[in-house]
TIRO-2110 file (N, C-alpha, C; in Angstrom, 1 decimal):
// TIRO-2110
0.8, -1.2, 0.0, N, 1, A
0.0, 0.0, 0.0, CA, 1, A
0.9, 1.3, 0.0, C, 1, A
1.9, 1.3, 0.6, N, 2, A
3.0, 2.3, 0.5, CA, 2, A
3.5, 2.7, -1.2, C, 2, A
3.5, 2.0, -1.9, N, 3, A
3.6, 2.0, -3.3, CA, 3, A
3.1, 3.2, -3.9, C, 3, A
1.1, 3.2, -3.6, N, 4, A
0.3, 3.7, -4.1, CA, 4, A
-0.4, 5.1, -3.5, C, 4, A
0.9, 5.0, -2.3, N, 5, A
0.5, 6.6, -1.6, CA, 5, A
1.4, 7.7, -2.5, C, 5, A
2.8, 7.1, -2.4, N, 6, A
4.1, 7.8, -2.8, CA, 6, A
4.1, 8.4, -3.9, C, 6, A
3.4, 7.4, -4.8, N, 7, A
3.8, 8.0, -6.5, CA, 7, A
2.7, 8.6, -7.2, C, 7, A
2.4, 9.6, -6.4, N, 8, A
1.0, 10.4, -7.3, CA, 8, A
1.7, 11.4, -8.4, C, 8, A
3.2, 11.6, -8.3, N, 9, A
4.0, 13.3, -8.5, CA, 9, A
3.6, 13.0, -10.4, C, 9, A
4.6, 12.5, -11.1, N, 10, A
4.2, 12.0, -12.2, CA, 10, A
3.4, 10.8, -12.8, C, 10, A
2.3, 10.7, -12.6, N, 11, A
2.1, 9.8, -13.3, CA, 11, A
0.8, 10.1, -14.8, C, 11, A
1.0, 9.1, -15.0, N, 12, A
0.2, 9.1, -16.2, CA, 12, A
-1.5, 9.0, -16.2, C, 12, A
-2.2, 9.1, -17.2, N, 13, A
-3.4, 8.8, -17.5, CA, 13, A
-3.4, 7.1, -16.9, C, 13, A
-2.9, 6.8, -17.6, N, 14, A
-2.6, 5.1, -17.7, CA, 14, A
-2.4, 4.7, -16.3, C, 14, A
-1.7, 4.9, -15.8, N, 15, A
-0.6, 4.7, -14.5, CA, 15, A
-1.9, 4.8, -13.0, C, 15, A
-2.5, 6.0, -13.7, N, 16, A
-3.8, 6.2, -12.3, CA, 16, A
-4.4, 5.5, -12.4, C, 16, A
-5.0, 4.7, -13.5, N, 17, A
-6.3, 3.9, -14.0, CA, 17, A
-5.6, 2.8, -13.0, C, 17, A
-4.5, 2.3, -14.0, N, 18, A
-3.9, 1.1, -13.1, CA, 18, A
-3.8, 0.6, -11.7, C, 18, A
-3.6, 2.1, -11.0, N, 19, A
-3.0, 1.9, -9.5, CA, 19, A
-4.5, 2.2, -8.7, C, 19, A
-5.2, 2.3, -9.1, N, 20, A
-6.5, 2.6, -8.8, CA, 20, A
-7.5, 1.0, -8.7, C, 20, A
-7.2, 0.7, -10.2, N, 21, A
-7.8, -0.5, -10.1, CA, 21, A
-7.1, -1.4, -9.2, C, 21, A
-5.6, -1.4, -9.2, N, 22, A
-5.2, -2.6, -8.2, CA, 22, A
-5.3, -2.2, -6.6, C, 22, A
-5.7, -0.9, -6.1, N, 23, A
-6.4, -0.7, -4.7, CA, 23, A
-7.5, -1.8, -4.8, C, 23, A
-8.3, -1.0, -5.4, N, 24, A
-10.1, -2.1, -5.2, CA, 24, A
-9.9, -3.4, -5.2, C, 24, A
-8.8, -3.9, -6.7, N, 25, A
-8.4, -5.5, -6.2, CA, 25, A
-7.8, -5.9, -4.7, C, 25, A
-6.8, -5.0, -4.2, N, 26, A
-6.3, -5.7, -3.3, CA, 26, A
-8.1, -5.1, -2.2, C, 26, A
-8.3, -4.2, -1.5, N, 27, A
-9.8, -4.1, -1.0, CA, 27, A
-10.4, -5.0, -0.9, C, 27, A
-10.8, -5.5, -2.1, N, 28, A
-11.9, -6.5, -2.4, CA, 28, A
-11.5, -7.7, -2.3, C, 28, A
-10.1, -7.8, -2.2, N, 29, A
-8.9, -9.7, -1.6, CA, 29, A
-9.2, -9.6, -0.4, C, 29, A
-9.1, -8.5, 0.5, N, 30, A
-8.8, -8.2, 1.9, CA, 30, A
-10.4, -8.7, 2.5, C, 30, A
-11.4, -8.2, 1.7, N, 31, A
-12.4, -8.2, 2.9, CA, 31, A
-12.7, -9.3, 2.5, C, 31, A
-13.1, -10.1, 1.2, N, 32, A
-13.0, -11.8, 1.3, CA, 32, A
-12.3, -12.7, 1.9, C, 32, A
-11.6, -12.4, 2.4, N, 33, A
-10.2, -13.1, 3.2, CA, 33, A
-10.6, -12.7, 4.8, C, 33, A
-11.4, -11.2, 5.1, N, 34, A
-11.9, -11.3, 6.4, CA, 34, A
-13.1, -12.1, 6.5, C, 34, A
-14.2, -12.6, 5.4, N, 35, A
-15.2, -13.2, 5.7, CA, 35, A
-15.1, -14.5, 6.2, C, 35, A
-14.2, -15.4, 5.9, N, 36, A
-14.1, -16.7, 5.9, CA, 36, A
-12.6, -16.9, 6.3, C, 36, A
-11.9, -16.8, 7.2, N, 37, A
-10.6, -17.0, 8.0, CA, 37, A
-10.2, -18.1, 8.0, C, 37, A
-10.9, -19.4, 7.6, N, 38, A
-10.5, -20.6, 7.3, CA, 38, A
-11.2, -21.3, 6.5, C, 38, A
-11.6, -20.7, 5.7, N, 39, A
-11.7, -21.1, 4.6, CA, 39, A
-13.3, -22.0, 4.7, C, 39, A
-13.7, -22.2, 5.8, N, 40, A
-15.1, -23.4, 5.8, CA, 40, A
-16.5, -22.0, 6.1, C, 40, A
-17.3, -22.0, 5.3, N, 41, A
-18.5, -21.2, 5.4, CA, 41, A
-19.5, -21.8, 6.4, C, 41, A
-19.5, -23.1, 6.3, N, 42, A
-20.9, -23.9, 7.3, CA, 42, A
-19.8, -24.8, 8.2, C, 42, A
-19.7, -24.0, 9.4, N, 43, A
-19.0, -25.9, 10.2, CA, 43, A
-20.0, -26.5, 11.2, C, 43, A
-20.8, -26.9, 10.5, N, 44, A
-21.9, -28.3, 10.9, CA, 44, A
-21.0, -29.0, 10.2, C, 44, A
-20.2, -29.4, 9.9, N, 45, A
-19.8, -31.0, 9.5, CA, 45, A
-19.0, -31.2, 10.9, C, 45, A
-18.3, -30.6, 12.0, N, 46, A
-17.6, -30.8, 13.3, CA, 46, A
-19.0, -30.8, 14.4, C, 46, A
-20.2, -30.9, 14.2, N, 47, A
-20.9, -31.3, 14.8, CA, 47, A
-20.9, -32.6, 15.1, C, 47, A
-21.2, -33.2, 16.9, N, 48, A
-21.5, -34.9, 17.0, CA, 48, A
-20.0, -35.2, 17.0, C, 48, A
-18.6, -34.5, 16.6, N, 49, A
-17.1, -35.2, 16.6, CA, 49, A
-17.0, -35.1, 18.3, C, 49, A
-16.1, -35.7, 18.6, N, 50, A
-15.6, -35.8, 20.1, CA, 50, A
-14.0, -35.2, 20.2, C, 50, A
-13.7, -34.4, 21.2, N, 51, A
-12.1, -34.2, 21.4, CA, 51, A
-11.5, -35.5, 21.7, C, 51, A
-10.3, -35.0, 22.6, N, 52, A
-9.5, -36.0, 22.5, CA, 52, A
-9.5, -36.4, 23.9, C, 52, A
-9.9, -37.3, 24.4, N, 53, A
-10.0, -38.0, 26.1, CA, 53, A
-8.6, -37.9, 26.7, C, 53, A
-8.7, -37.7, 28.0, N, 54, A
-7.2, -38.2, 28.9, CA, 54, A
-6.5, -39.2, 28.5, C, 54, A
-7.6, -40.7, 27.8, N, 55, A
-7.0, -41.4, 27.8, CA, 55, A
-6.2, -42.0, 26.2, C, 55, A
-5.9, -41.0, 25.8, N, 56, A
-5.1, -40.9, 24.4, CA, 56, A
-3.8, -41.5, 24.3, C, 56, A
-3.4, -41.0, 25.3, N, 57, A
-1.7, -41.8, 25.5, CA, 57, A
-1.3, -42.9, 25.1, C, 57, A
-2.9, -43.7, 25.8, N, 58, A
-2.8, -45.7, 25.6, CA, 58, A
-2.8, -46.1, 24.5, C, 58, A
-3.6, -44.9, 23.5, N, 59, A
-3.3, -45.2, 21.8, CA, 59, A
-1.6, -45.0, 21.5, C, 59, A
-0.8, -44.0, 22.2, N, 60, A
0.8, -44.1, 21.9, CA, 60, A
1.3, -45.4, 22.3, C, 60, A
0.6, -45.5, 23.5, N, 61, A
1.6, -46.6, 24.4, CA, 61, A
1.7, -47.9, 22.7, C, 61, A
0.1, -48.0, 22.8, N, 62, A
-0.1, -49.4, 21.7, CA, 62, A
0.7, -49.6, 20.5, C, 62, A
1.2, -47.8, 19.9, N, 63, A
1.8, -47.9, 18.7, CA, 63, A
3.2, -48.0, 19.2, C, 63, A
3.4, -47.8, 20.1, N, 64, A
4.8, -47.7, 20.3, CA, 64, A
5.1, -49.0, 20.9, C, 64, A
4.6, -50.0, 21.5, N, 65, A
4.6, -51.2, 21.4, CA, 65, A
4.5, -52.2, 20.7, C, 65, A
3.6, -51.9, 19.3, N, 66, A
3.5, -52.9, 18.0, CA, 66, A
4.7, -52.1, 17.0, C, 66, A
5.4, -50.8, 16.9, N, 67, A
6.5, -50.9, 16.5, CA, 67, A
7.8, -51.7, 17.0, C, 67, A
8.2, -51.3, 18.4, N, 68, A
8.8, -52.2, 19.4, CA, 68, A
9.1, -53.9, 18.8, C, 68, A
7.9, -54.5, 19.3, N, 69, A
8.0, -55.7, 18.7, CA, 69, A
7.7, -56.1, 17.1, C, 69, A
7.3, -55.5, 15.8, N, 70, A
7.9, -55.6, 15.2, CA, 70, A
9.0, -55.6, 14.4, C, 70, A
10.2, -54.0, 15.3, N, 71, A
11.6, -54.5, 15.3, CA, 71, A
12.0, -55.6, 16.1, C, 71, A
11.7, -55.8, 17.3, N, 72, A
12.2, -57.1, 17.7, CA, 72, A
12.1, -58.5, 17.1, C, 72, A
10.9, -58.3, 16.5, N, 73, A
10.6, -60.1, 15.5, CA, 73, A
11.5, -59.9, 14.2, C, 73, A
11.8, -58.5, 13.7, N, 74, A
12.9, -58.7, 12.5, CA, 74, A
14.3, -59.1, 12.8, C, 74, A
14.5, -58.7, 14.0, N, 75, A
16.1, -58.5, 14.4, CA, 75, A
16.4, -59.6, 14.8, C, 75, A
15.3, -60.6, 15.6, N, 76, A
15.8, -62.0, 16.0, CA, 76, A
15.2, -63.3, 14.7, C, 76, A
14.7, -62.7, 13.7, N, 77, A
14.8, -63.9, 12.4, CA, 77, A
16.3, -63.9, 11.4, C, 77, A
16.7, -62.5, 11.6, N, 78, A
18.0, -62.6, 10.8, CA, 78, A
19.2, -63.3, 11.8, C, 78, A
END
């Protein structure tokens, strides 16, 4: 926006049209871009989902146990 304050001294017929039109473009990016912040218009589809329980961990413990032992069943076949 600093661009389009600065350079009023010479410019052209052409040059105003230009810098004029790309204000309103950028304006008109800006306030679409405040309507929808993430991009989802309806979030009823995160309705009825559940967060994540205390008990989440026991899903690491599991994975990190079924990796565990299937390094250990590779390392003792070779």
């Amino acid at each position: 926006m600093a661009l389009f304050i600065r350079q009023d001294d010479n410019r052209t017929e052409l040059q105003q049209r230009l810098a004029s039109e790309l204000q309103e473009k950028a304006r008109k990016r800006a306030q679409e871009d405040n309507k929808r912040p993430d991009g989802v218009s309806d979030s009823a589809y995160i309705k009825g989902t559940v967060g994540t329980t205390k008990h989440a961990w026991v899903w690491v413990l599991v994975v990190v146990a079924v990796v565990i032992g299937i390094f250990v069943l590779i390392v003792t076949t070779h």
